[in-house]
C-alpha positions as CSV (number, residue, x, y, z in Angstrom):
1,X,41.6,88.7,-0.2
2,X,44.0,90.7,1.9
3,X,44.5,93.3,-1.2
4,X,40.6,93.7,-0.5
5,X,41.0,94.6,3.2
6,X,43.9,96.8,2.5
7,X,42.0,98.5,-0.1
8,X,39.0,99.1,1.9
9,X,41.2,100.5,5.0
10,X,43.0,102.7,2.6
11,X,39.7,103.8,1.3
12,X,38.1,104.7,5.1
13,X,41.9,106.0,6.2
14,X,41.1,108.4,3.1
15,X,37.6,109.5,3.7
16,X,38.4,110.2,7.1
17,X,41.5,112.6,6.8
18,X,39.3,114.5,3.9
19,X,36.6,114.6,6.4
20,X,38.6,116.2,9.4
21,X,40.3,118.7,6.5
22,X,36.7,119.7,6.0
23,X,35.4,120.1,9.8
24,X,38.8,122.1,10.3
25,X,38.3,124.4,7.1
26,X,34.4,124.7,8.0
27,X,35.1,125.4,11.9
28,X,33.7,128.5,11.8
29,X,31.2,128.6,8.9
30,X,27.4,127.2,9.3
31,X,26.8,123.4,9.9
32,X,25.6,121.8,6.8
33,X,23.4,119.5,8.9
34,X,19.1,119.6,8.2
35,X,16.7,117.1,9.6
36,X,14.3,117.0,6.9
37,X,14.1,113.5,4.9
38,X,16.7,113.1,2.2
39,X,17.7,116.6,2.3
40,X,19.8,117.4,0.0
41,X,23.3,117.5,1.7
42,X,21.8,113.7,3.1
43,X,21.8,112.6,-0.8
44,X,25.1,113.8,-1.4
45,X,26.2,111.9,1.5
46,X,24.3,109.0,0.1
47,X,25.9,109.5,-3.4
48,X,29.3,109.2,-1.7
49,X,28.6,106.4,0.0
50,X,26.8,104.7,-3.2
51,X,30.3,105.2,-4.9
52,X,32.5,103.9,-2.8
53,X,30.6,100.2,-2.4
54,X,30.8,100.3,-6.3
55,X,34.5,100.5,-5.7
56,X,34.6,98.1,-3.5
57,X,32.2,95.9,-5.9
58,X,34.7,96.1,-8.6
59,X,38.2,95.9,-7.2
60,X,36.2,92.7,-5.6
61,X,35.3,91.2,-8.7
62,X,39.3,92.1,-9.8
63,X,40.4,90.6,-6.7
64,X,38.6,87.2,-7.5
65,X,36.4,87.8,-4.4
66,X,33.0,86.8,-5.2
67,X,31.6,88.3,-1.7
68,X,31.6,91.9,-3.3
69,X,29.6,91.0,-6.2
70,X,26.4,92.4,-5.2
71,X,28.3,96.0,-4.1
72,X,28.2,97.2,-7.6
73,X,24.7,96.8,-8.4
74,X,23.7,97.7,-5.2
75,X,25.6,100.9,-6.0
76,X,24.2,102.0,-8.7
77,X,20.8,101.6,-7.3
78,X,21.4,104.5,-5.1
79,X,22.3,106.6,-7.7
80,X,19.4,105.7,-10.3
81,X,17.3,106.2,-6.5
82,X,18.8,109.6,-6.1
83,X,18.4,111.0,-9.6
84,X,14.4,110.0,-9.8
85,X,14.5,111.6,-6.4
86,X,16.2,114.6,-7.7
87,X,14.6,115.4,-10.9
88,X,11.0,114.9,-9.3
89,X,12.2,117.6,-6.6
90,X,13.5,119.7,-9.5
91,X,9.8,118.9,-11.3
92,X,7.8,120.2,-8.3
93,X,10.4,123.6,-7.9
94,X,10.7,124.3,-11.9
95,X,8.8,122.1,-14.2
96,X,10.7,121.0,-17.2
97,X,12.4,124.1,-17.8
98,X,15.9,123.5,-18.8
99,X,15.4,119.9,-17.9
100,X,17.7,118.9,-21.0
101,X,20.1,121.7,-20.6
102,X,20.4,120.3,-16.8
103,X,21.1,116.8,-17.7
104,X,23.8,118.1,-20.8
105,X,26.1,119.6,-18.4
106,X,25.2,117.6,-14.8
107,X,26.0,114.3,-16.6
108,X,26.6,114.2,-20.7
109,X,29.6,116.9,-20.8
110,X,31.5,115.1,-18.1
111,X,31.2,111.6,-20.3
112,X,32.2,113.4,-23.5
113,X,34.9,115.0,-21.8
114,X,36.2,111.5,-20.0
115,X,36.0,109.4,-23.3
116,X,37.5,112.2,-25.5
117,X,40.5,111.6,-23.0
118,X,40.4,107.5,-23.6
119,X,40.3,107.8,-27.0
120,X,43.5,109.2,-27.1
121,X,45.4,107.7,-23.9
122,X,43.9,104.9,-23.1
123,X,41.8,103.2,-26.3
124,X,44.6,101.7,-28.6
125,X,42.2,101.3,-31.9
126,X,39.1,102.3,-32.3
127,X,36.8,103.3,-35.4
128,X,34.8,106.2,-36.4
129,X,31.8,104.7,-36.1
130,X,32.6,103.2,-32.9
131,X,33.0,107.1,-31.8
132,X,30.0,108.1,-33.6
133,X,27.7,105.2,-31.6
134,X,29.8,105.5,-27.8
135,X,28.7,109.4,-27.9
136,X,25.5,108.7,-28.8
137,X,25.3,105.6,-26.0
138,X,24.2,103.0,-28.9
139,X,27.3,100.9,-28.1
140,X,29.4,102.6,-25.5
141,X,33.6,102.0,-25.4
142,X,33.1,103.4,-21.4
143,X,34.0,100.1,-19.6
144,X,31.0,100.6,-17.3
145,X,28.8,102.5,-20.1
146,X,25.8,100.9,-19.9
147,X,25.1,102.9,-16.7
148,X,25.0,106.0,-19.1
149,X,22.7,104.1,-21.2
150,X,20.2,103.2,-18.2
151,X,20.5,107.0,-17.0
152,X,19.5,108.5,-20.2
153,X,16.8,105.9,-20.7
154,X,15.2,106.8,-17.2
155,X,15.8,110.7,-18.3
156,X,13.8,110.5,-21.7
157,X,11.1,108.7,-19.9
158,X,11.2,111.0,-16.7
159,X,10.8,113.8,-19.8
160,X,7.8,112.5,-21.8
161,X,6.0,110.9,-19.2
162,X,5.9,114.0,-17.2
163,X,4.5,115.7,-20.5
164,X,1.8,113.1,-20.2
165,X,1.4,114.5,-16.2
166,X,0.5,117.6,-17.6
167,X,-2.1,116.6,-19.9
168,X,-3.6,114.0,-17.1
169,X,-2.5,113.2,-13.3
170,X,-1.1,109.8,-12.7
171,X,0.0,109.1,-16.5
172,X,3.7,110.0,-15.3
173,X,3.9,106.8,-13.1
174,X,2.2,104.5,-15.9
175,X,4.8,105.7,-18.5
176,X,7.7,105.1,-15.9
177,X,5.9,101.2,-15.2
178,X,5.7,100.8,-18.9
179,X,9.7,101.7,-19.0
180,X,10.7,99.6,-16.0
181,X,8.5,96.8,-17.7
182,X,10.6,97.1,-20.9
183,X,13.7,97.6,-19.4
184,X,13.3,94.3,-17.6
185,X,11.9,92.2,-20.5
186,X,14.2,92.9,-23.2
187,X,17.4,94.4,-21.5
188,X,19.8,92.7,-20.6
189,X,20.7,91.5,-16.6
190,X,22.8,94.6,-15.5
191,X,19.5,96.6,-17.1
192,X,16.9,94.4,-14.9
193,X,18.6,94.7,-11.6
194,X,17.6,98.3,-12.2
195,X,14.2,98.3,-13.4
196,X,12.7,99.8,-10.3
197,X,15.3,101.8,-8.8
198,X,14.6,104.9,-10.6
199,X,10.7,105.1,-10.8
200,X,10.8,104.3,-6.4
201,X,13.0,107.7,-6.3
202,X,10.3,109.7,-7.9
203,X,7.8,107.8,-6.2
204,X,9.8,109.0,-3.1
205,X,9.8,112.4,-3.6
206,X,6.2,112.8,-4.5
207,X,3.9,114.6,-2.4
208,X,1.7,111.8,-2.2
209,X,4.1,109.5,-1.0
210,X,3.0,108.7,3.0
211,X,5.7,106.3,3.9
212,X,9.0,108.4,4.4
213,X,10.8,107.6,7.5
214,X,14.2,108.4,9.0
215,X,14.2,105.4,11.1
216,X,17.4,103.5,11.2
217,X,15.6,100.5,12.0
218,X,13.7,100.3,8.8
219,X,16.7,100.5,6.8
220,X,18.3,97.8,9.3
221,X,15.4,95.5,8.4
222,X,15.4,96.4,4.5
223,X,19.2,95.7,4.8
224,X,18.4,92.3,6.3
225,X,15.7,91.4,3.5
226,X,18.1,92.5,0.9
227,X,21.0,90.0,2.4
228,X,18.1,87.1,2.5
229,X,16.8,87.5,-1.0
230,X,20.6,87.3,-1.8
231,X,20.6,83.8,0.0
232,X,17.2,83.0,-1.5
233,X,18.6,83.7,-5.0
234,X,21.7,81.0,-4.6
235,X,19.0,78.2,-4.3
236,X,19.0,75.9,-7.2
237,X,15.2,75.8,-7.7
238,X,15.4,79.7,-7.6
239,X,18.9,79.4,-10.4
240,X,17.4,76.8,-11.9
241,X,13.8,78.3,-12.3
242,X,12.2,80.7,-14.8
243,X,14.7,84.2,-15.7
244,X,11.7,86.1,-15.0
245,X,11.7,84.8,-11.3
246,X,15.8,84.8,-10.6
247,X,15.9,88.2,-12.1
248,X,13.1,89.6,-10.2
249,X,14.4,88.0,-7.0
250,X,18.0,90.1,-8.1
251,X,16.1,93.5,-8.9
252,X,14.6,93.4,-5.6
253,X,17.3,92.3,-3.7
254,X,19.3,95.1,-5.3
255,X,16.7,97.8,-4.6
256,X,16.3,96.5,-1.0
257,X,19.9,96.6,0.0
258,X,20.4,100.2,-1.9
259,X,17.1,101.3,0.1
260,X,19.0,100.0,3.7
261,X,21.8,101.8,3.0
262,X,20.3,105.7,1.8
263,X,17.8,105.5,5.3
264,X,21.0,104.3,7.2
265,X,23.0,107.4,6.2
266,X,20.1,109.6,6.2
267,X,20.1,108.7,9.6
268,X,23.7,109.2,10.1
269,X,23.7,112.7,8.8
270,X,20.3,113.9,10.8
271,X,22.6,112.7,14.0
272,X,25.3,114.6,13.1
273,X,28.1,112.3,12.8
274,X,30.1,114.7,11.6
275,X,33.5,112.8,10.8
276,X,31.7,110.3,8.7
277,X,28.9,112.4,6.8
278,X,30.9,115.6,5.9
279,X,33.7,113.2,4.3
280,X,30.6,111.2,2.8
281,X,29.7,114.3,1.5
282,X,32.9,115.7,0.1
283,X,33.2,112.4,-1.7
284,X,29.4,112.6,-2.9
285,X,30.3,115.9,-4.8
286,X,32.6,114.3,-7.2
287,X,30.6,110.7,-6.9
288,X,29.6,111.1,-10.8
289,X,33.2,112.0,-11.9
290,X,34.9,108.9,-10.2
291,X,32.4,106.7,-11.5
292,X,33.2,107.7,-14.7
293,X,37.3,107.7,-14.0
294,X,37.6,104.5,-12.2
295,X,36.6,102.4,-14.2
296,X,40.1,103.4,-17.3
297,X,42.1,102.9,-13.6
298,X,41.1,99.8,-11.8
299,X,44.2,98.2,-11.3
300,X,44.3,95.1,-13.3
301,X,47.3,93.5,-11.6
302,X,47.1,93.9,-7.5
303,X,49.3,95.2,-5.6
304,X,49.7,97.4,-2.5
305,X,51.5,100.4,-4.3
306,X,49.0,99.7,-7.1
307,X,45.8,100.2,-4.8
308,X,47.5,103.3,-3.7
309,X,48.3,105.0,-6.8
310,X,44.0,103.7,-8.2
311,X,43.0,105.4,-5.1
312,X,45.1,109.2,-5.2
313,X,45.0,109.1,-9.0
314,X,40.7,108.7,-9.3
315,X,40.0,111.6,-6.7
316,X,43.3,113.5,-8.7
317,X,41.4,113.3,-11.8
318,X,37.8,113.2,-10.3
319,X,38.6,116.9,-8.8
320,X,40.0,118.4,-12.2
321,X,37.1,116.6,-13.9
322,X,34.6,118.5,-11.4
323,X,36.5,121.7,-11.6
324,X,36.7,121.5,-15.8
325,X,32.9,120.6,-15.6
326,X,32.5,123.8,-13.7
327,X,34.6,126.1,-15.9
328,X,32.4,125.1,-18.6
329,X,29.5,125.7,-17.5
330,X,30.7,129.3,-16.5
331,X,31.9,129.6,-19.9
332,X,28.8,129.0,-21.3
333,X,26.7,131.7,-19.1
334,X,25.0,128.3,-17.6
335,X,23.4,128.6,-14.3
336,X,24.5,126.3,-11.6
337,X,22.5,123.0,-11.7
338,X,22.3,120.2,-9.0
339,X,24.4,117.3,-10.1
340,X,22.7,114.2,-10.6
């Protein structure tokens, strides 16, 4: 427990000092701040906050406390929220055009790039075919791959079922049911706790949607539903029960708590806290590259020095990762794309 602590102070002691480095550099220049709903400097803030609880999640679950379990999927929630949020904003601005060109450089080139690296530092044996099937997501080597898996999955259905928009309005939300439906029956449990997360983003960012809010009180009282269905699920009739009814009780508990915590830093940043949201968003811009780093650098045995070392060495490589992704894409003539 007290490496947990000490890992989560470090962690704020960090944000914080990269937030004041970016109010000091940015004295002069324009405030970043907007007040309309899940703006899109908000959901980088909300990225960066959606990576750090999976940190927390995981170094929990290395720590041996159990408390922290529910951080990681909780985590990854908010980002499956923010890219169906995303790519339906990007949907009403530009179609499909590009749309796989987009998601190549925002999110496959970096994951190429970070297992290309583990194959040769970090994987001790590994096959050809093993290669051939973690690049293609079949069977990924990434410790936390399957989240590449579930992003892709969401993407071709995203792609096809807004074909089917085109042809007939309202088909884009029945293909997107069908795929949370599937991912949910035959998936396995880190794929259910997920099967809404997406399809509410787009739902989110559609026109038609009449219940957007920047009220911190509605994500206080999501926040406390979440925490209850958490309770509800450690009830031995609930255990004990039918998978479709614990798993459901999990998906929504996950979705709730990720919802209670994007409407509480919305909030934040349309209030201009500016210490906490500018290093929320620093953090954000580089969210996708320390999800992917973390994970080879989690340290296995704890230790104060070690927590340290985790911490400087994932934003290190995170950066250089963000700044190679960049490069390439300049290489290649590509025109600057939102990240995921």
């Amino acid at each position: 427990m007290k490496y947990v602590f000490f890992s989560i102070g470090l962690m704020c002691l960090l944000i914080l000092l990269l937030g004041n480095l970016v109010l000091i550099i940015n004295r002069k220049k324009e405030k970043l701040f907007y007040t309309n709903f899940l703006c899109k400097y908000s959901m980088t803030a909300i990225k960066g906050m959606a990576i750090l609880i999976i940190i927390m999640g995981h170094l929990g679950n290395i720590f041996g406390v159990r408390v922290f379990n529910p951080l990681g999927s909780c985590g990854v929630a908010i980002f499956l929220f923010c890219s169906g949020y995303g790519l339906q904003k990007s949907y009403y601005k530009k179609n499909l055009k590009n749309y796989w060109k987009k998601r190549f450089f925002a999110a496959y080139i970096p994951y190429i790039c970070i297992e290309i690296i583990s194959y040769i530092f970090l994987v001790k044996e590994i096959s050809a075919l093993e290669i051939i099937k973690d690049i293609i997501l079949i069977d990924t080597v990434h410790p936390f791959g399957w989240y590449m898996q579930c992003l892709f999955i969401w993407y071709i259905s995203f792609y096809f079922s807004s074909l089917l928009e085109q042809r007939k309005q309202g088909l884009k939300y029945w293909g997107l049911f069908m795929t949370s439906l599937l991912l949910f029956i035959f998936m396995r449990s880190l794929f259910k706790q997920q099967a809404v997360s997406f399809v509410l983003g787009v739902w989110m960012a559609s026109d038609n949607s009449k219940y957007k809010t920047d009220s911190i009180n509605i994500g206080i009282i999501l926040g406390i539903l979440g925490v209850a269905l958490l309770g509800i699920k450690q009830i031995a009739i609930i255990r004990n029960s039918s998978w479709i009814i614990f798993y459901a009780v999990e998906m929504f508990q996950c979705t709730l708590l990720g919802m209670s915590i994007i409407l509480i830093v919305d909030n934040l940043v349309k209030n201009k806290r500016e210490i906490i949201s500018k290093s929320l968003y620093c953090i954000g811009i580089i969210s996708y590259e320390i999800y992917l780093i973390h994970a080879f650098l989690l340290p296995q045995y704890p230790s104060y020095h070690g927590i340290f070392i985790f911490y400087v060495l994932t934003l290190l490589c995170s950066l250089f990762m963000y700044v190679t992704n960049k490069l390439i894409k300049r290489s290649c003539r590509y025109e600057k794309v939102k990240s995921i």
